[in-house]
C-alpha positions as CSV (number, residue, x, y, z in Angstrom):
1,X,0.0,0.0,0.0
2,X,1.2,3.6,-0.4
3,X,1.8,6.0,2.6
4,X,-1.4,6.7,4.5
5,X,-0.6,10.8,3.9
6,X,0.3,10.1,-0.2
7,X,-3.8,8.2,-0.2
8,X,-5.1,11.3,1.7
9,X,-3.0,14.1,-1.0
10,X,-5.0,11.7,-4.1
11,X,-8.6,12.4,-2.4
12,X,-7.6,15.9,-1.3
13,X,-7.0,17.0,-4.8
14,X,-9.8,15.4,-7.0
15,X,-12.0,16.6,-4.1
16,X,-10.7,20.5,-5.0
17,X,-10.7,19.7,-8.5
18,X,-14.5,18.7,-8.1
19,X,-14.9,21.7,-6.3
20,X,-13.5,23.7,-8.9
21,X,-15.6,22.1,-11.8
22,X,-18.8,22.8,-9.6
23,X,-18.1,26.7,-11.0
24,X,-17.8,25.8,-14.6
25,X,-20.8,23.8,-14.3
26,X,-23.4,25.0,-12.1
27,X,-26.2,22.7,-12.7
28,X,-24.0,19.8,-11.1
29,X,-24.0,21.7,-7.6
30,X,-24.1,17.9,-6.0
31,X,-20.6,17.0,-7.1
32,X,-19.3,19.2,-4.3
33,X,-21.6,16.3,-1.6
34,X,-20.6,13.4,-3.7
35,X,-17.2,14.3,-3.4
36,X,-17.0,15.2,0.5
37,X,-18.7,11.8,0.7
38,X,-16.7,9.8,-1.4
39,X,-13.4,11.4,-0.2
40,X,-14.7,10.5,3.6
41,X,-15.2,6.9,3.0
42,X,-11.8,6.3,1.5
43,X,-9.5,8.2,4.4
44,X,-11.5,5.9,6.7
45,X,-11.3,3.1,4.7
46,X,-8.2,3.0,3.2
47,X,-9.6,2.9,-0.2
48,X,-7.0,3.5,-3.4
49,X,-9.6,3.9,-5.7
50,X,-13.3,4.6,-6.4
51,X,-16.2,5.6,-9.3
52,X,-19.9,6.5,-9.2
53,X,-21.9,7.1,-11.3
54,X,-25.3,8.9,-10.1
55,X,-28.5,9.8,-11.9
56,X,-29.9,13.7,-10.5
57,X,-33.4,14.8,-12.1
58,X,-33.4,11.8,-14.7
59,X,-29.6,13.2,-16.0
60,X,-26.9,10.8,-15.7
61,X,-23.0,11.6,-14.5
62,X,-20.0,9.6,-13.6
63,X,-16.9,10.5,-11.2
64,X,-14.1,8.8,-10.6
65,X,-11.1,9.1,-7.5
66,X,-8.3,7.9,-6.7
67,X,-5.4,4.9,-7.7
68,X,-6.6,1.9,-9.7
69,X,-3.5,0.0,-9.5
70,X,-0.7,1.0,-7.1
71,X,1.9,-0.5,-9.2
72,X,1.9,1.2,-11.7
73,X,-0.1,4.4,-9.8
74,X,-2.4,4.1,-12.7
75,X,-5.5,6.5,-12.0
76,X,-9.2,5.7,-11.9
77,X,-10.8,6.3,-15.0
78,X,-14.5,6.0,-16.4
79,X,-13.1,2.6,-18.4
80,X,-11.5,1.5,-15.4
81,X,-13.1,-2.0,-14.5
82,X,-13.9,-3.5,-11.5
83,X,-15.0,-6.3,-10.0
84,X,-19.1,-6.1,-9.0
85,X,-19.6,-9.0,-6.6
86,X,-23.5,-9.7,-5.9
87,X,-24.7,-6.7,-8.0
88,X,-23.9,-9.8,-11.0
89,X,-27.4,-10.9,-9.3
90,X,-29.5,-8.3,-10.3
91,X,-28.1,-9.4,-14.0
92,X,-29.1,-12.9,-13.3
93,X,-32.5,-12.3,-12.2
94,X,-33.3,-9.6,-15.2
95,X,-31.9,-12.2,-17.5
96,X,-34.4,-14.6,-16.1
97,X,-37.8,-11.8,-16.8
98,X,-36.5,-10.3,-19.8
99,X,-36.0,-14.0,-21.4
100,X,-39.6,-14.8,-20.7
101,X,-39.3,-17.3,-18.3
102,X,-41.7,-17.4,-15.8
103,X,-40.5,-17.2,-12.2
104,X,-43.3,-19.3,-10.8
105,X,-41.4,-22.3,-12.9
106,X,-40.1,-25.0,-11.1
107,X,-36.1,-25.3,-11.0
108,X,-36.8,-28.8,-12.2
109,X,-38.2,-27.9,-15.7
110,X,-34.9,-26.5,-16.8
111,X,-32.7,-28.9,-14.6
112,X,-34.0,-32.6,-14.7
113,X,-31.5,-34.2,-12.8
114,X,-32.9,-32.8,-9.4
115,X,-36.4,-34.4,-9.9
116,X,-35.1,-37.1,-8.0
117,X,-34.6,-34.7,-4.7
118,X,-38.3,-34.5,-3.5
119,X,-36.7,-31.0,-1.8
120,X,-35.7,-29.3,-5.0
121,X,-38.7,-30.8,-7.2
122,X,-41.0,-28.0,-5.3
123,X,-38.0,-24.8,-6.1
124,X,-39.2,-22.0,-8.3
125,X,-37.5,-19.6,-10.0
126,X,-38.8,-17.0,-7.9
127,X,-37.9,-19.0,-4.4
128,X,-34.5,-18.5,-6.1
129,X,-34.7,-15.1,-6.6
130,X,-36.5,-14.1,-3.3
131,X,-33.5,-16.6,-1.5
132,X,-36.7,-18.5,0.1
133,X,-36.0,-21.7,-1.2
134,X,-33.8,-22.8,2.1
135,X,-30.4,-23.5,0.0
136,X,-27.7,-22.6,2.0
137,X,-25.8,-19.6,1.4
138,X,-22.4,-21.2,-0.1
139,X,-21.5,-25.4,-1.2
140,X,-19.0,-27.0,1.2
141,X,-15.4,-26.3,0.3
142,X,-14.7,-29.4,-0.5
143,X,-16.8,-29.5,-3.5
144,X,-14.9,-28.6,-6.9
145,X,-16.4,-30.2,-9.9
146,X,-19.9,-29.9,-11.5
147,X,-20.8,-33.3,-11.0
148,X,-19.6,-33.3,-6.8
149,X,-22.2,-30.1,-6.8
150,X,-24.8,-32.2,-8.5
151,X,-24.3,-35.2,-6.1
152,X,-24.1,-32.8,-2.7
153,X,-27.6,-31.2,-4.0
154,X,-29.2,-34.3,-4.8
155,X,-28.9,-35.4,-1.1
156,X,-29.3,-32.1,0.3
157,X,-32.0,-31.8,2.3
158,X,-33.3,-28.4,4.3
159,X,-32.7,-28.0,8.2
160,X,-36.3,-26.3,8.4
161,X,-38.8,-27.7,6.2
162,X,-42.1,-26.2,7.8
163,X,-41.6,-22.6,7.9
164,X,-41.1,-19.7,5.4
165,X,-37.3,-18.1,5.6
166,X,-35.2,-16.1,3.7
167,X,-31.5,-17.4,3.4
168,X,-29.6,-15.3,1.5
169,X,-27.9,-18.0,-1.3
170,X,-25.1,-17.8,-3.1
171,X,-26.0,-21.2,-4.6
172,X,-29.3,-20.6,-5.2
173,X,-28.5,-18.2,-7.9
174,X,-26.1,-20.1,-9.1
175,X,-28.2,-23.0,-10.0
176,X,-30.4,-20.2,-11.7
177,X,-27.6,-19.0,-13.7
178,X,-26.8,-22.8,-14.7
179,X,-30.9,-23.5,-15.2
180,X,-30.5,-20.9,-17.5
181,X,-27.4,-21.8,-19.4
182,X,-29.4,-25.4,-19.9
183,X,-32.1,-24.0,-21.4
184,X,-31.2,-21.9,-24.4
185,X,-27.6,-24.1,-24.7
186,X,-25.8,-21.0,-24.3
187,X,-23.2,-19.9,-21.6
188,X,-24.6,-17.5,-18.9
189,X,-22.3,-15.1,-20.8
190,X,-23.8,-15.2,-24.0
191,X,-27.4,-14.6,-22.4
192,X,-26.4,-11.4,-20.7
193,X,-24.9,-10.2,-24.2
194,X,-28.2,-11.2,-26.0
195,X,-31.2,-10.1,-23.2
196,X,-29.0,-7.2,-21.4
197,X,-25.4,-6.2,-22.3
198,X,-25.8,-5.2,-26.7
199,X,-29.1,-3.3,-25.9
200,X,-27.3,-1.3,-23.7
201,X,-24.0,-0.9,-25.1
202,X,-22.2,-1.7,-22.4
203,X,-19.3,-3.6,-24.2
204,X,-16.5,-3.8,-21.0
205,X,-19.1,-5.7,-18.9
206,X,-19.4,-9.8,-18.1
207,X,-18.2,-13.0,-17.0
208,X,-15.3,-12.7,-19.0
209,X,-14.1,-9.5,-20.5
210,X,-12.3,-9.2,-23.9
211,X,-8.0,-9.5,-23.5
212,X,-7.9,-5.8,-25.3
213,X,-9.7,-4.6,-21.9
214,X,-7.5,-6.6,-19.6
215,X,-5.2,-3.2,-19.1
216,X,-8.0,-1.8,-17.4
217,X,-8.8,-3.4,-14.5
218,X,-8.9,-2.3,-11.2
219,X,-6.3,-4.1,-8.5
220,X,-8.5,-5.2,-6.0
221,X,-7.3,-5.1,-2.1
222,X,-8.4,-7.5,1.0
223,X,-9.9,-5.7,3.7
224,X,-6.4,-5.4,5.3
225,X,-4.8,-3.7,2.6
226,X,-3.5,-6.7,0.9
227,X,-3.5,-6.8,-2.7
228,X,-5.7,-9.3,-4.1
229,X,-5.2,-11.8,-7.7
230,X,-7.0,-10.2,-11.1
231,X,-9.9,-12.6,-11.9
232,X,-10.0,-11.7,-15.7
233,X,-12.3,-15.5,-16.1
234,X,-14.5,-15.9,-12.9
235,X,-16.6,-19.2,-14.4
236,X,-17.6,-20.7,-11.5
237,X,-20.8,-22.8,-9.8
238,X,-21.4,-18.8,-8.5
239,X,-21.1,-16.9,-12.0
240,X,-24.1,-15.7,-11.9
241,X,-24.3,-15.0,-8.4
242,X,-20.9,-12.7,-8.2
243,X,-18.8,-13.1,-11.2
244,X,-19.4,-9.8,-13.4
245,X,-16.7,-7.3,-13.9
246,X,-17.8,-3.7,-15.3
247,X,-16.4,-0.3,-15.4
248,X,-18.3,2.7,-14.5
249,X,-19.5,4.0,-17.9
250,X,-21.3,0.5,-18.1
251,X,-22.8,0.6,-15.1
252,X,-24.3,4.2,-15.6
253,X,-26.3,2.7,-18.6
254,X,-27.4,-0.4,-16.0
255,X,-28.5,2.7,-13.6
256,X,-30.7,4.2,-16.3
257,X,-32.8,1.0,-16.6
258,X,-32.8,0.4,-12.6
259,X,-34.3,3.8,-11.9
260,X,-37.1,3.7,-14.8
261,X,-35.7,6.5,-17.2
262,X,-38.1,7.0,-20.4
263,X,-35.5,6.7,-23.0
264,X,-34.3,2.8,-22.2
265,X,-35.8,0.1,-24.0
266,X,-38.9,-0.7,-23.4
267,X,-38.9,-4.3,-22.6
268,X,-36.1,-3.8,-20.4
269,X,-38.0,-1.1,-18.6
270,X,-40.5,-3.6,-18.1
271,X,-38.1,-6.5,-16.7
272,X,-37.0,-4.3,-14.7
273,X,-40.0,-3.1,-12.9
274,X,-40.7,-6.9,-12.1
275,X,-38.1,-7.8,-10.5
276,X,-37.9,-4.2,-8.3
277,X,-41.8,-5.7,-7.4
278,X,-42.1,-6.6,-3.6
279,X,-42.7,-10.3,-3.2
280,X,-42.3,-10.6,0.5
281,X,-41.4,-8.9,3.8
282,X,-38.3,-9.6,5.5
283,X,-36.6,-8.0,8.6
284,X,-38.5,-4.9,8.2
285,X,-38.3,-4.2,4.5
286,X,-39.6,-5.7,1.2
287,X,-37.8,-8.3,-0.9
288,X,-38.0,-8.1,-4.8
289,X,-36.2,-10.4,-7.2
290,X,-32.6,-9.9,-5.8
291,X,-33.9,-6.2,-5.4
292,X,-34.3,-5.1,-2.0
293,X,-37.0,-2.6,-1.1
294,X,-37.3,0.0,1.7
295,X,-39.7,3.0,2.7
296,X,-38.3,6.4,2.0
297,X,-39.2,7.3,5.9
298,X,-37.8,4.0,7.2
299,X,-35.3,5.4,10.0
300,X,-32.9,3.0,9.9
301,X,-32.3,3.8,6.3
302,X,-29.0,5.6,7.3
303,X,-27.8,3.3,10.1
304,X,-27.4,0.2,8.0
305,X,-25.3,-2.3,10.3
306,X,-21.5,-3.5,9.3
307,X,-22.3,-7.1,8.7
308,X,-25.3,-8.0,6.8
309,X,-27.6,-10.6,7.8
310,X,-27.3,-13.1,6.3
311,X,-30.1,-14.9,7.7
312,X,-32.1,-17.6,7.9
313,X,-34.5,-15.1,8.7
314,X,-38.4,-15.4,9.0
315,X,-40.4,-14.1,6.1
316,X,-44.1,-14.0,4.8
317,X,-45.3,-13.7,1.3
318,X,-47.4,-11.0,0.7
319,X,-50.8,-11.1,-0.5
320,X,-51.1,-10.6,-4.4
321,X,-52.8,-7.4,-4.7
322,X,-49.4,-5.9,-2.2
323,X,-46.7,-7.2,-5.0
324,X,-47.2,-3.8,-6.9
325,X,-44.5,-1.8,-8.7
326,X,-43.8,1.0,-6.1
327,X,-41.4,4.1,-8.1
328,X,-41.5,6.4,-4.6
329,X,-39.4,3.5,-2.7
330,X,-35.5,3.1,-2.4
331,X,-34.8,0.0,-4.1
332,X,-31.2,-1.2,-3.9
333,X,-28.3,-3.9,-3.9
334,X,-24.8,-4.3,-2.5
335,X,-21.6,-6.4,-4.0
336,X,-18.4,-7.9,-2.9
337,X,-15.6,-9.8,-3.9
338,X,-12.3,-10.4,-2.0
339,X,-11.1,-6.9,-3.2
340,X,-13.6,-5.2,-4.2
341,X,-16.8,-3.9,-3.2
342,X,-20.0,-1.9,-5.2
343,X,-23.2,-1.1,-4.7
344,X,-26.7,0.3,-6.6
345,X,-29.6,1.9,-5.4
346,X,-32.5,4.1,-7.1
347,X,-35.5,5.8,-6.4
348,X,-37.3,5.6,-9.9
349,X,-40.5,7.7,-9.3
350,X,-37.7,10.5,-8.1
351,X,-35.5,9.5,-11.2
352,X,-32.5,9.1,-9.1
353,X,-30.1,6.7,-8.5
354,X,-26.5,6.0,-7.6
355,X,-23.3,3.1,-8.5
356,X,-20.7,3.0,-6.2
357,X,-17.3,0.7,-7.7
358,X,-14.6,0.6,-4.9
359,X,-11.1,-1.6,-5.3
360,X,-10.6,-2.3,-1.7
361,X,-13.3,-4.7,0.3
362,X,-15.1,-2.7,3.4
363,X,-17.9,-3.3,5.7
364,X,-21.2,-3.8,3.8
365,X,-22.4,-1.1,6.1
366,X,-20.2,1.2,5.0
367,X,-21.0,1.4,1.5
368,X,-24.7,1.4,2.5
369,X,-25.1,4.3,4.2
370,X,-22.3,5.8,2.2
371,X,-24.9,5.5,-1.1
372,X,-27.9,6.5,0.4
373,X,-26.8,9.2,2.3
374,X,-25.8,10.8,-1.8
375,X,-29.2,9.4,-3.1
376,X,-31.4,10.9,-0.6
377,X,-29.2,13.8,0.1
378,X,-31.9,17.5,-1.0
């Protein structure tokens, strides 16, 4: 890691320099909070690097801070590309509404072989996407090859099989991502491209990235400073469920969709909007598809605690005529990797909205507050 007072000169100057661009451009008068936020949770944190992109009054902007890779102090740019964690989710589960697929399927119907687990014959698509189908949240260690996952899962059986709870499920999404890939043939890659990636333009974002891009990712640092490996090919049982890279730029065109902007395709638009639709309650706020949901005068909203929960946690479905489309709520996501950490909220009736893309893993918490406190803030 660089000196401590070399990380606090970097955020020091981009904040003056945002500062000094607020003149030249006086309709962006929140660049001078995003930076005095942004330039906060990096001296605490440690962070070298950092990009958001926000959406103010329906008009999109991106800013970028700090050191994507020490070794060569290369500097964050709007092409710089990071790793997204869990937001890969919130790919998965549009993928899954956008290609028609109906959540209420069983698991079963695109992934045969578990018919013969009496647990995972009753699975839906949406008990995936809600994390109420009981998986647990990550396979035993021990388990490396396709056909060791298939053979754990075929015996699995849940600890509770009475009661509705949310478990939040790493491989749970996974076997969506790979229920997926069955049907159409395709790998999980391919799908985002098709349903997702080529409508928006946002060429520097997947599984795998293209080698020419390869100079622009982002080194990513354990939460003790420690640098971590480049994952340039993440394919994995959890692909789907955490394996996306994406730089900035991309994610400010994923931002447009999430908050509901007029000028994104329409069937996207209306993907979207489904899975942002509450399905149940949990732990005092609403659970979409991978989206979470919270009321704007919820006052916990800025005291979001370090760890998340990661349940199980008791649920309840709610009735039919509650899972309606709400634009006036804050509907958001977080991410991690070893190194890295992002998250994405929006308030579509509002048109507002917010990506944060760090290069150092923090606190969930952290990030949390950090992103609501810009997209709430006036």
């Amino acid at each position: 890691m660089k000196p401590k007072n070399y990380l606090q000169k970097v955020v020091a100057i981009l904040f003056l320099f945002l500062i000094c661009q607020r003149g030249l451009a006086g309709e962006l008068d929140h660049k001078q909070f995003v930076a005095k936020e942004i330039a906060k949770l990096m001296r605490q944190y440690q962070i070298p690097g950092a990009a958001v992109a926000i959406i103010d009054g329906g008009k999109p902007y991106t800013y970028v801070f700090g050191i994507a890779s020490e070794t060569n102090n290369t500097p964050v740019t709007n092409n710089t590309i990071f790793e997204v964690g869990s937001i890969t989710k919130l790919f998965t589960a549009l993928l899954c509404v956008a290609a028609q697929n109906q959540p209420g399927n069983p698991l079963i119907k695109y992934y045969p072989i578990f018919s013969n687990n009496p647990y995972l014959q009753k699975i839906t698509l949406e008990e995936l996407l809600t994390y109420t189908s009981k998986l647990p949240f990550e396979l035993p260690t021990n388990i490396k090859t396709m056909s060791q996952m298939q053979s754990y899962l075929l015996k699995w059986r849940p600890t509770n099989v009475l009661d509705l709870q949310w478990q939040y499920s790493n491989v749970g999404i996974g076997l969506l991502g790979i229920a997926l890939q069955n049907k159409d043939h395709k790998k999980i890659d391919q799908l985002y491209r098709k349903y997702i990636l080529e409508q928006l333009d946002m060429k520097h974002t997947g599984i795998e990235i293209n080698k020419k891009f390869w100079p622009y990712f982002a080194q990513g640092h354990k939460e003790d400073g420690n640098i971590t490996p480049y994952s340039f090919d993440s394919h994995s049982f959890y692909s789907s469920a955490g394996g996306m890279k994406s730089n900035i730029q991309d994610m400010s065109r994923f931002l447009t969709i999430a908050a509901g902007l007029q000028n994104t395709p329409l069937n996207l638009k209306q993907a979207m909007e489904n899975t942002q639709t509450p399905r149940l309650e949990v732990n005092g706020s609403q659970q979409g598809l991978v989206w979470q949901i919270h009321s704007l005068i919820d006052h916990a909203l800025l005291n979001e605690p370090e760890k998340m929960n990661l349940g199980p946690l008791p649920a309840k479905w709610l009735p039919k005529n509650q899972q309606v489309f709400d634009p006036n709520k804050l509907i958001d996501k977080t991410g991690a990797t070893n190194g890295f950490r992002a998250y994405i909220a929006v308030i579509p009736g509002k048109q507002r909205g917010i990506v944060i893309l760090l290069n150092k893993y923090i606190p969930n918490g952290a990030i949390v507050n950090t992103g609501r406190r810009i997209v709430l803030w006036n």
